[in-house]
KEKOL-534730 format. One record per residue (C-alpha): residue number from 1; residue in three letters; x, y, z. Coordinates in steps of 0.5 Angstrom, whole numbers. Layout:
NODE,NUM,Ala,X,Y,Z
...
END
This chain:
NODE,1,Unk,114,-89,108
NODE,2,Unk,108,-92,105
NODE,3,Unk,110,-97,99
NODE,4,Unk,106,-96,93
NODE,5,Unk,106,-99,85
NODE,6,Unk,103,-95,80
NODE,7,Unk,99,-98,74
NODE,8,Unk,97,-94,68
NODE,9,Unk,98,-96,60
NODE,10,Unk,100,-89,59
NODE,11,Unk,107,-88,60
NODE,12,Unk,107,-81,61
NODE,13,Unk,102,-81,66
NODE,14,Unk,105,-86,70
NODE,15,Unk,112,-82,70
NODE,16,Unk,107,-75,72
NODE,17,Unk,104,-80,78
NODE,18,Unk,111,-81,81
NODE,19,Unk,114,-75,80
NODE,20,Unk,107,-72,83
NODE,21,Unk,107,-77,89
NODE,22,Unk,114,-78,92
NODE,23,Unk,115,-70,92
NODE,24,Unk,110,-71,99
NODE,25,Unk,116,-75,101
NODE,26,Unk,111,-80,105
NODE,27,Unk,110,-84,100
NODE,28,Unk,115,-89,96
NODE,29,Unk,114,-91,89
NODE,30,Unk,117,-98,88
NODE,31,Unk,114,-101,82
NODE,32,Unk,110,-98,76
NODE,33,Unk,107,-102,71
NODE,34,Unk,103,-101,65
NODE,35,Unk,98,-107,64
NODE,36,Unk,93,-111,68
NODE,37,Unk,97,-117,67
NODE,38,Unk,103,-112,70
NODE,39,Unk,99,-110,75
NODE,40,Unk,98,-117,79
NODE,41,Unk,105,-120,78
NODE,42,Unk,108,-113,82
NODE,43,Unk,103,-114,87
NODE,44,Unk,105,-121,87
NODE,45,Unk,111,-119,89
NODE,46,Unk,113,-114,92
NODE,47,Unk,106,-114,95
NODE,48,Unk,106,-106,97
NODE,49,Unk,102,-102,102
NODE,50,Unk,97,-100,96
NODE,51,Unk,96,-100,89
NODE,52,Unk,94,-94,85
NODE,53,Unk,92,-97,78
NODE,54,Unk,88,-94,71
NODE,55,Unk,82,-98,70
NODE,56,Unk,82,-99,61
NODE,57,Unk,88,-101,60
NODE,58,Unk,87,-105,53
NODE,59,Unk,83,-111,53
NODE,60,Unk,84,-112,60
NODE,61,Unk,82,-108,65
NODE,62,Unk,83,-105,72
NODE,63,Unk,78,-108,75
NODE,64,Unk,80,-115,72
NODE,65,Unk,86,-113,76
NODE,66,Unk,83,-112,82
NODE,67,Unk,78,-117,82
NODE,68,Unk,84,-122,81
NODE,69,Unk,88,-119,87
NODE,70,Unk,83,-119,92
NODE,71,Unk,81,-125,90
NODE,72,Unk,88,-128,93
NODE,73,Unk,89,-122,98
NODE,74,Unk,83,-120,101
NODE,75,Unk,85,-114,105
NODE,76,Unk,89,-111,100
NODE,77,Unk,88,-103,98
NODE,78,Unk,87,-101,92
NODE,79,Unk,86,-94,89
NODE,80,Unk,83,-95,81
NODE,81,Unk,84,-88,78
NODE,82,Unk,80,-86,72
NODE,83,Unk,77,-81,67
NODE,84,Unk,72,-85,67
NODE,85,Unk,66,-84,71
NODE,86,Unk,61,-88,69
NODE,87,Unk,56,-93,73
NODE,88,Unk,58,-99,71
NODE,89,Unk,64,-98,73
NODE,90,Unk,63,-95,80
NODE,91,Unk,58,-101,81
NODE,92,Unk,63,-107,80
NODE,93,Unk,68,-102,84
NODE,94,Unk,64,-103,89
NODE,95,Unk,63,-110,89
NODE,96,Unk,69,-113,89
NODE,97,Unk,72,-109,94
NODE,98,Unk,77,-103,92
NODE,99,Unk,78,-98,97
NODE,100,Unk,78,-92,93
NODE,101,Unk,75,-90,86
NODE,102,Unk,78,-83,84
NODE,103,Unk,78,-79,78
NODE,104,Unk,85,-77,74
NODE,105,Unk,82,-70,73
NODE,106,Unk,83,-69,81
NODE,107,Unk,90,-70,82
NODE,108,Unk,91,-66,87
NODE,109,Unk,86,-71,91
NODE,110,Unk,91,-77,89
NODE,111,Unk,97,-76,95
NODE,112,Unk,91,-75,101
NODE,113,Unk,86,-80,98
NODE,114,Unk,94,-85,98
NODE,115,Unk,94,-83,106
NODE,116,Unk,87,-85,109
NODE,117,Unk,87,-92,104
NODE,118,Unk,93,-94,109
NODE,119,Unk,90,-92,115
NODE,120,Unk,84,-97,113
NODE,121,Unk,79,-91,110
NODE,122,Unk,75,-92,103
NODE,123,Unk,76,-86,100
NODE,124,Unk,72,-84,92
NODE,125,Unk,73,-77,88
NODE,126,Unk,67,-72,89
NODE,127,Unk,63,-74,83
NODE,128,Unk,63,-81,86
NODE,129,Unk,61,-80,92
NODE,130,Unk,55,-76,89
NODE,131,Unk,53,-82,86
NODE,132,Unk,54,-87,91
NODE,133,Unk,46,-86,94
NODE,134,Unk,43,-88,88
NODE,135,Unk,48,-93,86
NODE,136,Unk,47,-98,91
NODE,137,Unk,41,-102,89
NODE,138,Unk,41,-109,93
NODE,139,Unk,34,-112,95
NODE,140,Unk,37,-112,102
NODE,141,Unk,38,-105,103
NODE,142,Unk,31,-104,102
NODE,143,Unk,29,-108,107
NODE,144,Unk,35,-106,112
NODE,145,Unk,32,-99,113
NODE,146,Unk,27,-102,118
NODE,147,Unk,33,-106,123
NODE,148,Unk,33,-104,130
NODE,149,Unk,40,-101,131
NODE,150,Unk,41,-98,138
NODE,151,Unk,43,-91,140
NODE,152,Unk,50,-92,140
NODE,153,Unk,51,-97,133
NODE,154,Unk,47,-90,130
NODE,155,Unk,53,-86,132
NODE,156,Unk,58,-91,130
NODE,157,Unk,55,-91,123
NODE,158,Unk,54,-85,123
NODE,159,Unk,62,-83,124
NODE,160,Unk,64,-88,119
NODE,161,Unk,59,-84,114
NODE,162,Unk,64,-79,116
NODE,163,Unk,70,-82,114
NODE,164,Unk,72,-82,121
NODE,165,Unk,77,-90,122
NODE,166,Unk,76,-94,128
NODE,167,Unk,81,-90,131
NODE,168,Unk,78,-84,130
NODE,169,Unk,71,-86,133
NODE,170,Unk,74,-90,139
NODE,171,Unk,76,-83,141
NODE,172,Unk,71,-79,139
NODE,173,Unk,66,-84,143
NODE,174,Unk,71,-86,149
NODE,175,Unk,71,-93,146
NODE,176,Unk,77,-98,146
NODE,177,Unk,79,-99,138
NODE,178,Unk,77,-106,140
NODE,179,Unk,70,-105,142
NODE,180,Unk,68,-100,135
NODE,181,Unk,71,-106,132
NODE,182,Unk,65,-111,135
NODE,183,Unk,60,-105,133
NODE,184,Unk,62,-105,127
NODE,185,Unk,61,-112,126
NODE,186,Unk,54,-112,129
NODE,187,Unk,52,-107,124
NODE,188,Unk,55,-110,117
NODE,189,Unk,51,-117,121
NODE,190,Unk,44,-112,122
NODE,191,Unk,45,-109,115
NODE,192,Unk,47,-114,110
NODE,193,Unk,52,-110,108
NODE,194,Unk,59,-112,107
NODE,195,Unk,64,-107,108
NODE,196,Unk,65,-100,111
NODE,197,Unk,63,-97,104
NODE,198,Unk,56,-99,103
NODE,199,Unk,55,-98,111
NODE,200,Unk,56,-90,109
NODE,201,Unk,53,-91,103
NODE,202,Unk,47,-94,107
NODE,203,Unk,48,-87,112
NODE,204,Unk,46,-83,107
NODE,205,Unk,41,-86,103
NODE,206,Unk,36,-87,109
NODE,207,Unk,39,-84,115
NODE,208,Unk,42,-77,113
END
């Protein structure tokens, strides 16, 4: 059972959320909050599996939220869910390391998207995903097009653009989780990059 808290300054959306999310019978909802303040004191506490939290909540936001969290609890999952597709906010979702920015107007993405961000996947809507070549304009990456990767390194990328966790791509090579674990170490290493996100990112912008 995954253990999740929804925020969202709308109370209607949050019961909605509930109702939507627990009729999977996967995933339990164990607290639900309605502020950016909320949102930190009940990952403080009950410290779920995963946080699926709106973005504009009054004067602070989602991404203040997120950013505290992280900053405390760097491998916690957090899914900002929005009717906002705006770049800024894409951009600083990505910088700050959330694991998945999804658009209110997909529900039907919402439960799936709550499942592959517990085993370990970034996910983003598909209007996202549609920006997200564009959207990742570092000085470094520009120089990363011309770093030497091996065969085995550019398959491995290439399976993380997929989507596919370690799990999924030490099956698919024949590899130990371990072994997929170092590969993807060296390539954020090569790359400058920071997480599995820009890595895919990376992908698509210069390889696909």
């Amino acid at each position: 059972m995954i253990r999740l808290i929804v925020v969202d300054d709308d109370f209607l959306v949050t019961t909605s959320l509930k109702t939507i999310i627990e009729a999977s019978q996967e995933i339990e909802v164990i607290g639900i909050g309605h502020s950016a303040e909320e949102a930190v004191q009940l990952y403080q506490e009950l410290v779920p599996d995963i946080l699926l939290m709106d973005i504009r909540m009054g004067e602070s936001t989602g991404l203040d939220a997120a950013r505290k969290i992280l900053t405390e609890e760097p491998k916690a999952a957090i899914l900002l869910l929005t009717t906002f597709s705006d770049d800024e906010y894409i951009v600083e979702a990505l910088k700050i390391g959330v694991k998945g920015y999804l658009l209110k107007q997909n529900m039907e993405a919402i439960v799936p998207s709550i499942k592959a961000a517990k085993n370990g996947q970034s996910v983003f809507g598909h209007a996202v995903i549609d920006k997200l070549p564009e959207l990742l304009q570092t000085g470094k990456t520009d120089k990363s097009c011309s770093v030497d990767l091996t065969e085995r390194e550019l398959t491995t990328l290439s399976l993380i653009a997929e989507g596919l966790n370690n799990k999924e791509i030490a099956k698919e090579l024949f590899l130990s989780e371990g072994t997929v674990r170092n590969y993807i170490s060296v390539l954020l290493e090569k790359l400058e990059l920071r997480d599995r996100t820009q890595l895919a990112i990376f992908y698509y912008k210069h390889l696909d």
